[in-house]
C-alpha positions as CSV (number, residue, x, y, z in Angstrom):
1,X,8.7,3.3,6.8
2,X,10.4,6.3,5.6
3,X,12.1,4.5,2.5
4,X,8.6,2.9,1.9
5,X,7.2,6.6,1.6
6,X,10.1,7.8,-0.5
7,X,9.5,5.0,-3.3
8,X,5.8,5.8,-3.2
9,X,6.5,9.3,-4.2
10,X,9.3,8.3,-6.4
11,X,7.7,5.8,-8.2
12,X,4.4,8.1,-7.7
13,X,2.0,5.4,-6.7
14,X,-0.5,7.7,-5.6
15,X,-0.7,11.2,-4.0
16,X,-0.9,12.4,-0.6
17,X,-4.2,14.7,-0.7
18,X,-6.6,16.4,1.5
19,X,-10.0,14.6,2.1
20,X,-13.0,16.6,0.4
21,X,-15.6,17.2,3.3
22,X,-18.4,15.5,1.0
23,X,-16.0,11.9,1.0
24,X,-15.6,9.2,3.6
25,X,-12.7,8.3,5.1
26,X,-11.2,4.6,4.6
27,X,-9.4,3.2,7.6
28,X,-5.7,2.0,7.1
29,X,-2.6,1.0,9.0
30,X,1.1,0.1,8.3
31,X,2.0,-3.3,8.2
32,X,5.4,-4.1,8.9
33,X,7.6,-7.0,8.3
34,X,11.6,-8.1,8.4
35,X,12.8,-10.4,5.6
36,X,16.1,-12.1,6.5
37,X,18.0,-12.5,3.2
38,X,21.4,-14.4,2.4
39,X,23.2,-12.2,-0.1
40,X,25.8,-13.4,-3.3
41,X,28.4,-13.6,-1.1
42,X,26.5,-15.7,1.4
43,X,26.3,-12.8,4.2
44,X,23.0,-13.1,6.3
45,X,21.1,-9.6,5.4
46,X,18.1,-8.0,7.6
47,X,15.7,-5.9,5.7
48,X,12.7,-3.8,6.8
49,X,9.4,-3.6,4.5
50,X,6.4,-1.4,5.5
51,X,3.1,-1.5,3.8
52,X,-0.1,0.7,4.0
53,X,-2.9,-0.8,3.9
54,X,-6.5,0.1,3.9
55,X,-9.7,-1.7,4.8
56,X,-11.1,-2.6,0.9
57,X,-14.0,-3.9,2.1
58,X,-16.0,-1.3,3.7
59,X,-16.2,0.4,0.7
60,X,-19.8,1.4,-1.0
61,X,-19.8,0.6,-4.9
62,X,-21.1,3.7,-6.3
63,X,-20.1,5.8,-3.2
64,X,-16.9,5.1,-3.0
65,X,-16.1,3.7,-6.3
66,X,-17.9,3.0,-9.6
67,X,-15.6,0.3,-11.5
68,X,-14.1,-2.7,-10.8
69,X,-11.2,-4.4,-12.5
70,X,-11.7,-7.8,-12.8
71,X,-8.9,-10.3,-13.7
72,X,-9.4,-13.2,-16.5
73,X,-9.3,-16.8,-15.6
74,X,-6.6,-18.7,-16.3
């Protein structure tokens, strides 16, 4: 989880900030997951990936957010 954090500020996905009293909060948890890889030289590697999530689908269009982006059809 801590490497997960580290590229999230590196790569500054978004920002760590403090919740304005007027804003509601969404609920989120860390999903975790270990990938068993086989490298180039054939040696069996374990790695260790940790998302944050957050609950998408409580949230109130035009009280939470105001646009969508919508993706184009094949």
């Amino acid at each position: 989880m801590d490497e997960e954090m580290k590229a999230i500020c590196i790569n500054k996905t978004w920002r760590l900030m403090d919740c304005p009293a007027s804003q509601r909060v969404l609920k989120g948890k860390w999903v975790y997951k270990v990938k068993n890889e086989v490298d180039r030289n054939g040696n069996n590697t374990t790695r260790h990936e940790a998302r944050l999530c957050f609950m998408g689908s409580r949230q109130i269009k035009g009280l939470d957010f105001n646009e969508t982006l919508l993706s184009s059809a094949w």
